[in-house]
C-alpha beads as a LAMMPS data file, in Angstrom:
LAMMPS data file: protein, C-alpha beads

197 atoms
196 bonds

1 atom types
1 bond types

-500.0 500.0 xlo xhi
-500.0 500.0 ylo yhi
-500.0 500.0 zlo zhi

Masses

1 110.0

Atoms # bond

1 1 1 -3.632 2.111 50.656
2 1 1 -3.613 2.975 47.222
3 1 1 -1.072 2.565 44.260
4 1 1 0.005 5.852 42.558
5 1 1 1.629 5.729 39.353
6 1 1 4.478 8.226 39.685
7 1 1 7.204 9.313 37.155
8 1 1 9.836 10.301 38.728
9 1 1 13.755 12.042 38.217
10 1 1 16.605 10.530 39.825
11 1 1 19.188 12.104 41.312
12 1 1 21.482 11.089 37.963
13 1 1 18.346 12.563 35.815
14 1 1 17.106 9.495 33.998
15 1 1 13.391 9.486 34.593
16 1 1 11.374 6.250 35.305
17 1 1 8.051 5.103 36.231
18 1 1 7.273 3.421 39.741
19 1 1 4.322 2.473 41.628
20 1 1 4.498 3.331 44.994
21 1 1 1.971 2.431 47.754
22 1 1 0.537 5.322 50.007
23 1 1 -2.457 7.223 51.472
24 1 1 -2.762 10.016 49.522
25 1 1 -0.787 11.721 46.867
26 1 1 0.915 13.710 49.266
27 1 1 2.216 10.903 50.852
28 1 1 3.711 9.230 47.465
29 1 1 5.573 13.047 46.811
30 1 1 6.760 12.993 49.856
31 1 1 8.470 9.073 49.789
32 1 1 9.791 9.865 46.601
33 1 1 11.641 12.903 47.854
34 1 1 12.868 11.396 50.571
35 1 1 14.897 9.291 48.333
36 1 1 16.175 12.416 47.116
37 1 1 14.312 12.413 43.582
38 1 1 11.814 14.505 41.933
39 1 1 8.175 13.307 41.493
40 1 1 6.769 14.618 37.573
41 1 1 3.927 12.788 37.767
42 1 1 1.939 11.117 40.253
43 1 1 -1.948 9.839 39.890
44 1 1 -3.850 7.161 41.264
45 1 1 -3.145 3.787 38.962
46 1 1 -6.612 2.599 37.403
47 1 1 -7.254 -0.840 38.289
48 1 1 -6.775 -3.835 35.861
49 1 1 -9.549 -5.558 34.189
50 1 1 -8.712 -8.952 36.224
51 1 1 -9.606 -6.468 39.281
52 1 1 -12.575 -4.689 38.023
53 1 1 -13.845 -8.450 37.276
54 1 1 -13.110 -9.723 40.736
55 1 1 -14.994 -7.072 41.882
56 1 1 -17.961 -7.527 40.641
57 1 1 -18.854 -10.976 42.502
58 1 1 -22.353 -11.905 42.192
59 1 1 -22.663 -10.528 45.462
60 1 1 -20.780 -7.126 45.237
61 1 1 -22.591 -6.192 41.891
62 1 1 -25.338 -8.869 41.393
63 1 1 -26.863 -9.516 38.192
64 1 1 -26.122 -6.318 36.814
65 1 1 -22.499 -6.618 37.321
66 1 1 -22.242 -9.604 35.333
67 1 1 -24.041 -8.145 33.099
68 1 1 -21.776 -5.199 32.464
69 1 1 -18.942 -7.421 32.000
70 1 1 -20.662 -10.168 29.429
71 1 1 -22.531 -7.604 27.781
72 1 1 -19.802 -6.213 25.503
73 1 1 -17.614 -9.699 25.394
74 1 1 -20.340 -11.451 23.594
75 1 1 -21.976 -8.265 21.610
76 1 1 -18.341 -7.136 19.894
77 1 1 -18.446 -10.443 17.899
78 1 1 -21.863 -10.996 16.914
79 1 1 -21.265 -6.803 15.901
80 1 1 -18.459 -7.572 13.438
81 1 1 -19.814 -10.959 12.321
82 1 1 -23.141 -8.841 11.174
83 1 1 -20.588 -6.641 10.093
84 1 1 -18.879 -8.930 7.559
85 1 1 -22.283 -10.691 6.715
86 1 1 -23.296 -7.163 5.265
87 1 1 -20.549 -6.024 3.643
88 1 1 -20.131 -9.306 1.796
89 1 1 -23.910 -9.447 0.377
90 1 1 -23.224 -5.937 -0.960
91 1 1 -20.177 -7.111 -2.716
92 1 1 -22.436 -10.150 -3.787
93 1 1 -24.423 -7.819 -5.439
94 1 1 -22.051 -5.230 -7.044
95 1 1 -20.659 -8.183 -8.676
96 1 1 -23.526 -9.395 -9.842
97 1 1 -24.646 -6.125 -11.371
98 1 1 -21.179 -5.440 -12.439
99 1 1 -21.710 -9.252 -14.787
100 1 1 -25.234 -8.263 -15.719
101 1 1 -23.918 -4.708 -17.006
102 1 1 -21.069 -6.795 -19.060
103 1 1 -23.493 -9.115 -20.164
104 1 1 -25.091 -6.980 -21.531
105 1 1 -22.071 -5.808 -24.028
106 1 1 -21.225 -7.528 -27.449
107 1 1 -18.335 -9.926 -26.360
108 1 1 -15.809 -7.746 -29.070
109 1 1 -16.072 -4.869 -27.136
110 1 1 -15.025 -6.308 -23.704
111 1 1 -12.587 -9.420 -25.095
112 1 1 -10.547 -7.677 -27.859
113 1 1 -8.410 -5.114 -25.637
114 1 1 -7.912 -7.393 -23.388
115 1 1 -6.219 -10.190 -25.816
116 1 1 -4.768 -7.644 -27.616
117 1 1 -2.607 -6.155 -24.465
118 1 1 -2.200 -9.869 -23.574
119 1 1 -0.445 -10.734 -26.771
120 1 1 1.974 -7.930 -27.034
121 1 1 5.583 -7.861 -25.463
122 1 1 6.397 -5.734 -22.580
123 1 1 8.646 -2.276 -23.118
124 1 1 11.527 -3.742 -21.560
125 1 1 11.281 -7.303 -23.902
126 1 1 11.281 -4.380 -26.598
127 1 1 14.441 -3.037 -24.694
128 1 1 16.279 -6.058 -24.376
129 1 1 16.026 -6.402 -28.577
130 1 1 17.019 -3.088 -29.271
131 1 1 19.899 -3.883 -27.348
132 1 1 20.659 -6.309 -29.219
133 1 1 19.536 -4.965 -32.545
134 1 1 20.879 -1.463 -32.751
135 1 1 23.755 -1.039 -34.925
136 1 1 26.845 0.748 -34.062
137 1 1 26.141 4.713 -33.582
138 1 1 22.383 4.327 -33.235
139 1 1 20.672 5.764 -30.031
140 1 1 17.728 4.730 -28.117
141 1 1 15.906 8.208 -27.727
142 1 1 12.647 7.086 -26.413
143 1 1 10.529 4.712 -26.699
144 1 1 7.053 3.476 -25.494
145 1 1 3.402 2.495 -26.186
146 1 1 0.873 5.094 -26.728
147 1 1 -2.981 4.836 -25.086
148 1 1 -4.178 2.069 -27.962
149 1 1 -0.866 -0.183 -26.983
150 1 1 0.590 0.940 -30.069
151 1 1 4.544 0.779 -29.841
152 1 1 6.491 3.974 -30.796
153 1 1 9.848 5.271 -30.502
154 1 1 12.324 7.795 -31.120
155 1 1 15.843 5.975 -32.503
156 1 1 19.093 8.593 -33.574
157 1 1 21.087 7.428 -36.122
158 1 1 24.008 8.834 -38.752
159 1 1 23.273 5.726 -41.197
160 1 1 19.248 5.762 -41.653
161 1 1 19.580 2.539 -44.014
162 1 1 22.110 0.404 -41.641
163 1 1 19.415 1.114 -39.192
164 1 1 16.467 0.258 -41.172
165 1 1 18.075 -3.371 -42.348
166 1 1 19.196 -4.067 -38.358
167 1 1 15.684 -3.717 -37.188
168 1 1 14.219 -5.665 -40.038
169 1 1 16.623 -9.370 -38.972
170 1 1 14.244 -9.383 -35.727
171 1 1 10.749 -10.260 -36.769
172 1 1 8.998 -8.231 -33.712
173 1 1 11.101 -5.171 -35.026
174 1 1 10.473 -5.758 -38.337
175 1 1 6.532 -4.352 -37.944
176 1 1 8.074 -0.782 -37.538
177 1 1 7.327 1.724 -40.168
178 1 1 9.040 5.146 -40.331
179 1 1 6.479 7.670 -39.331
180 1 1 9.019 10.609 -39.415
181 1 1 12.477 12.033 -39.642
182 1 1 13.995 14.806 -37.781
183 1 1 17.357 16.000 -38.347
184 1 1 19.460 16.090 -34.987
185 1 1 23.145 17.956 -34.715
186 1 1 26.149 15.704 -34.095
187 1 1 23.944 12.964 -33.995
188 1 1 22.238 12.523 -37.858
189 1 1 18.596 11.901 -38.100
190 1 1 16.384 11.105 -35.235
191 1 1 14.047 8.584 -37.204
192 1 1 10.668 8.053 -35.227
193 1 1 8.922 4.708 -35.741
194 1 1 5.329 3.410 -35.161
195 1 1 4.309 -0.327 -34.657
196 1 1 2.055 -1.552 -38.030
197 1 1 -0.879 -2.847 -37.197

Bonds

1 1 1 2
2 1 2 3
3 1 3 4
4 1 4 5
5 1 5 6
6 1 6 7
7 1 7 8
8 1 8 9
9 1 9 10
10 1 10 11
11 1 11 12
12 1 12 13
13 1 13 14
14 1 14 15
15 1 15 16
16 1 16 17
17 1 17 18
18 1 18 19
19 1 19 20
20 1 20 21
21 1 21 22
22 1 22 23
23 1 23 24
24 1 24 25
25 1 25 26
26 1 26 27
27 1 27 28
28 1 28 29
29 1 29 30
30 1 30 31
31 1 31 32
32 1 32 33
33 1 33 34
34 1 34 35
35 1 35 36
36 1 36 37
37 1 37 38
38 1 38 39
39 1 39 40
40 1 40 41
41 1 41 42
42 1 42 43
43 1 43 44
44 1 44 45
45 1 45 46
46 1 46 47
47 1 47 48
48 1 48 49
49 1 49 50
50 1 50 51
51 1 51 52
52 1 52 53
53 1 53 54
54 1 54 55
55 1 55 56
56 1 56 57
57 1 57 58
58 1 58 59
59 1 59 60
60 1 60 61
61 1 61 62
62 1 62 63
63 1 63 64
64 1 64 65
65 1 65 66
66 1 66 67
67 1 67 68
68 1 68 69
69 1 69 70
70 1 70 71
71 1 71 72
72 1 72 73
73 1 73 74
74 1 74 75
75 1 75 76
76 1 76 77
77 1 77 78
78 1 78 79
79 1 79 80
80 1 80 81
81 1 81 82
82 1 82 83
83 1 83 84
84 1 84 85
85 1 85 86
86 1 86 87
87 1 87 88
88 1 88 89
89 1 89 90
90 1 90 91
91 1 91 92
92 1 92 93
93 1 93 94
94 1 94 95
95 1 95 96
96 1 96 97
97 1 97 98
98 1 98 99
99 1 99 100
100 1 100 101
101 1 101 102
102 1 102 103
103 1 103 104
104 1 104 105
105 1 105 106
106 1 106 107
107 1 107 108
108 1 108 109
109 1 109 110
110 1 110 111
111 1 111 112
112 1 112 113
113 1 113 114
114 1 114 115
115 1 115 116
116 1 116 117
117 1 117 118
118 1 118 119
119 1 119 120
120 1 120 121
121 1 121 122
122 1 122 123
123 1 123 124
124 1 124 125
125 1 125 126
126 1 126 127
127 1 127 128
128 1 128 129
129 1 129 130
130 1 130 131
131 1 131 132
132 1 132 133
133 1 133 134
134 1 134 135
135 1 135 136
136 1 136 137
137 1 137 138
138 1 138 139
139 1 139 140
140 1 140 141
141 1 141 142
142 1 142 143
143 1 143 144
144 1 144 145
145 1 145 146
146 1 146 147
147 1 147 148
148 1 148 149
149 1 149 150
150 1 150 151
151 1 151 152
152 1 152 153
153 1 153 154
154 1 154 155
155 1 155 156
156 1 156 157
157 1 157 158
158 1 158 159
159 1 159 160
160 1 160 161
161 1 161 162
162 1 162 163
163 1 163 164
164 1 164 165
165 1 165 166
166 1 166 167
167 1 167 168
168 1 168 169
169 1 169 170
170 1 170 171
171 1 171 172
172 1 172 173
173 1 173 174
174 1 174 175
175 1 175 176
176 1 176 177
177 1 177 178
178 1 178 179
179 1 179 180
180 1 180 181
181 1 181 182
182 1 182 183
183 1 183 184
184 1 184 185
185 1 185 186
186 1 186 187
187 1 187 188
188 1 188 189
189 1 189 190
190 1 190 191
191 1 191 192
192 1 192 193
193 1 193 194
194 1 194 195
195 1 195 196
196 1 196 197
């Protein structure tokens, strides 16, 4: 006897899988349409791994069944252990190179951008004080840090002067400078202003 895998179409259409015992594949058809289904699919099920195993008793297979079986149990870890061994001496070494290369650099070159973003306050801190800054009728219009971490932005305004004394009560505000003034309709000027360094 030998199990076939069969999908098969009831009667109410829902379609299922079954394993069904016979000779041949002719046989499994014809069981399954004897119970008045369809048969979609029918092939001989592959046998487990427990079965292949059992199978391959020292005397059925010998040495070289065993073999077959331990060979690729034991070699898939000592592959990936290799595996990891190598990959983690090349990242030894990149990172080694990688502190020799930086070494190698005058300490201002690689320290100062790096306390200098470190000490500055985020665009939304610089948000939250505008919020609370702005005077009536003034209008965030944009606002940001260009590629040196400089802070600019864009502020419209009717009352240049209200808006000037307003951002100079905050002390982190206060380092803006006017770097230009555009004039905007219904709105005034559109003053843009540049952190001072």
């Amino acid at each position: 006897m030998v199990a076939f895998r069969c999908q098969v179409r009831g009667k109410d259409g829902s379609i299922t899988w079954r394993v069904i015992e016979a000779e041949n594949r002719a046989e499994a058809i014809a069981r399954i349409a004897a119970e008045g289904a369809a048969a979609l699919d029918v092939a001989p099920r592959a046998p487990s791994l427990a079965a292949r195993v059992a199978a391959l008793r020292p005397g059925a297979g010998g040495a070289r069944g065993w073999l077959a079986v331990a060979a690729p149990l034991v070699a898939a870890p000592l592959a990936a252990t290799l595996g990891v061994t190598l990959l983690a001496g090349s990242t030894e070494r990149e990172a080694a190179s990688l502190a020799r290369r930086l070494a190698a650099r005058p300490a201002l070159v690689t320290r100062a951008p790096v306390a200098a973003a470190l000490g500055r306050e985020t665009v939304s801190a610089t948000m939250a004080r505008l919020d609370t800054a702005l005077p009536e009728g003034a209008t965030l219009h944009a606002l940001g840090r260009d590629a040196d971490g400089v802070l600019e932005m864009e502020i419209d305004t009717a009352d240049p002067e209200a808006l000037r004394a307003a951002l100079a009560r905050d002390p982190a505000l206060a380092r803006l400078a006017t770097a230009g003034e555009t004039m905007v309709p219904d709105r005034g000027l559109r003053l843009r202003l540049v952190e001072r360094r």
